[in-house]
N, C-alpha and C positions, 0 to 999 in steps of 0.2 A: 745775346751774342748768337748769333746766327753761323751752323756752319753748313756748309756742301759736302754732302756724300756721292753725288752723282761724279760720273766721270768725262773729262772732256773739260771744255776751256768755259770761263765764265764770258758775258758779252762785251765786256769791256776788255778783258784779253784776246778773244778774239777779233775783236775789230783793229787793236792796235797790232797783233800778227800778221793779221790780211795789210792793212795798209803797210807798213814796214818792208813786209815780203814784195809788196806790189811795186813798192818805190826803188828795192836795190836791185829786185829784177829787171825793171823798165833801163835802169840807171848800166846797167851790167849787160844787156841788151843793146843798148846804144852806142858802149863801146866795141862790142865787138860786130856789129853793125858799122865804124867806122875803121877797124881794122880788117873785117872779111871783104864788103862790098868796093867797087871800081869804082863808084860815086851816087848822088844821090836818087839816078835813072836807074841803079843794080837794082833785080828784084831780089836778092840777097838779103838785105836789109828789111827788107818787107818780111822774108820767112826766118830771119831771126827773129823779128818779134811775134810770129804766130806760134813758132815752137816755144817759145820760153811763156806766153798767156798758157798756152795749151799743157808746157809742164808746172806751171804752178798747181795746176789742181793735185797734180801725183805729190809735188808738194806737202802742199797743205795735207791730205791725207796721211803722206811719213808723218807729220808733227802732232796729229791726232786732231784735226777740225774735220767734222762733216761735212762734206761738200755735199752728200746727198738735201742736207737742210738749206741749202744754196738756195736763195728765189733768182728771179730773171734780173732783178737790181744789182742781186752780188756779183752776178756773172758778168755786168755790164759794168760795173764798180772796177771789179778785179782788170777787166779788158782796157779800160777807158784810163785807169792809172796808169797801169805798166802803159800804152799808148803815150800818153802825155811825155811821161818821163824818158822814154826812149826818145821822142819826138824832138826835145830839148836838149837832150844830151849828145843825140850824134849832130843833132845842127849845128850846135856850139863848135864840136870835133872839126865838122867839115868847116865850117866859118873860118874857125881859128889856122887852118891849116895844119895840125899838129901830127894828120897822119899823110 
């Protein structure tokens, strides 16, 4: 039986934090990207999803993962989730007509 003395998250918790984090941010992004923005031409929506990529690192930091161990994958990982899921969730918004 193996245990951990070191501190900090194991890789298998922090992967599923990072994605988690990436998914209800993009997801929470998207909505208020269809409640701030005039429609899908706003650049509005565009800088809500840069500010919420850009505060996940402060994020992740509060909850104790290193971002300094970050390679150029996590960053484009972390960027290309929240992306996606934004992407999906205010189109559905605007599609649907709901706001």
């Amino acid at each position: 039986m193996a245990t951990e003395t070191g501190e900090g998250f194991s890789p298998h918790l922090r992967g599923v934090t990072v994605t988690t984090s990436t998914t209800v941010a993009g997801i929470l992004a998207g909505i208020a990207s269809a409640y701030l923005a005039a429609g899908p031409k706003d650049t509005i929506g565009i800088s809500i999803l840069a500010i919420v990529i850009l505060g996940q690192l402060a994020v992740f930091k509060l909850v104790g993962i290193d971002v300094g161990d970050f390679s150029t994958k996590d960053h484009v990982y972390v960027a290309f989730m929240t992306f996606v899921f934004w992407f999906i969730s205010w189109g559905l918004l605007l599609t649907a007509g709901t706001v």
